[in-house]
C-alpha positions in Angstrom: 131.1 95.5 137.7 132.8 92.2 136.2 133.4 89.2 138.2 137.4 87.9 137.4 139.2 84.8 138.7 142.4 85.3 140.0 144.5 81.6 139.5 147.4 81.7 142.0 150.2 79.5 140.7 153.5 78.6 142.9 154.5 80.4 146.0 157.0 79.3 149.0 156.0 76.4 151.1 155.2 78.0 155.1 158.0 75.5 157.1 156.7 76.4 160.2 153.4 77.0 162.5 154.7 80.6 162.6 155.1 81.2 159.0 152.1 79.8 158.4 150.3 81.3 160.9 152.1 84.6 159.0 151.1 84.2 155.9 147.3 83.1 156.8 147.5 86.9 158.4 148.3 88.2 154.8 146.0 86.5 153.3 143.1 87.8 155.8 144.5 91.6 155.3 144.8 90.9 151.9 140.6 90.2 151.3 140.2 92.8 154.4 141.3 95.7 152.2 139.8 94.3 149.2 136.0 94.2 151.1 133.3 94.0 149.2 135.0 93.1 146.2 135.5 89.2 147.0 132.8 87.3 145.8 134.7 84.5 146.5 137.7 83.9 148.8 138.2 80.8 147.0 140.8 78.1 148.3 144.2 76.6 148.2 144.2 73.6 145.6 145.9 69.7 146.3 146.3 67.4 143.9 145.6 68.4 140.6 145.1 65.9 137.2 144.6 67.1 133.8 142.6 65.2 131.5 143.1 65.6 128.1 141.4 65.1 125.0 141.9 61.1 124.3 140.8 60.8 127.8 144.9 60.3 129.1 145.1 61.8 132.7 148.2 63.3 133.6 149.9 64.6 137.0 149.4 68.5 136.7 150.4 70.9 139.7 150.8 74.6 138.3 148.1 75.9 139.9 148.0 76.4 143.5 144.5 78.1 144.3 142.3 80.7 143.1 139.7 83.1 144.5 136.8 85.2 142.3 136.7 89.1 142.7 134.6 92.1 141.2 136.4 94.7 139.2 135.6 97.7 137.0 137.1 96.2 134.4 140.3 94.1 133.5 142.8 97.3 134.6 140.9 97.1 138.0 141.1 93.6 138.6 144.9 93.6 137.9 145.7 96.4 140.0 144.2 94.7 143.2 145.8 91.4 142.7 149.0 93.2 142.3 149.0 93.6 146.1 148.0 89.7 146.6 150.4 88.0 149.4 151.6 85.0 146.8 153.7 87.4 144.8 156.1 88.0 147.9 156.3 84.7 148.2 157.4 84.3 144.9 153.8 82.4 142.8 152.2 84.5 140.3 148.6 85.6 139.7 146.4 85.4 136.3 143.7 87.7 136.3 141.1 86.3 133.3 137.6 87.6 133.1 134.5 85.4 134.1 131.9 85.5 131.1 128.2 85.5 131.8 127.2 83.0 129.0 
């Protein structure tokens, strides 16, 4: 087994303690019926900068969270974050191997 990171990017904005409280409940299902495949539940991201190679530091706010999971292989990893709670609310998921270096 692999480790991957799964970058969440986007996804709708809860506008209420309800929703909220809603999608928190997908999210816990979500790693529930992954089990012992999260490594890493990771977390929900704030305020992001980029820094780039001249040492300018720019606003950046693409990505939204990630969390690290184990997987057969690349095939594997994708199918299980096809079923992650983001996509109904409209963010994406990259799934990108982590490399033991």
């Amino acid at each position: 087994m692999s480790k991957y990171h799964l970058t969440y990017s986007g996804g709708r904005t809860p506008e209420t303690e309800e929703e909220g409280a809603a999608v928190m409940r997908a999210w816990e299902e979500w790693f529930t019926d992954l089990g012992d495949a999260v490594v890493d539940g990771g977390h929900p991201l704030g305020p992001i900068q980029t820094i780039e190679a001249g040492g300018a530091v720019r606003d950046s706010g693409a990505v939204t969270g990630y969390s690290i999971i184990s997987a057969d292989d690349l095939s594997d990893a994708v199918t299980k974050a096809k079923s992650c709670p983001i996509l109904a609310d409209g963010g994406t998921v990259e799934v990108g191997e982590c490399v033991d270096m």
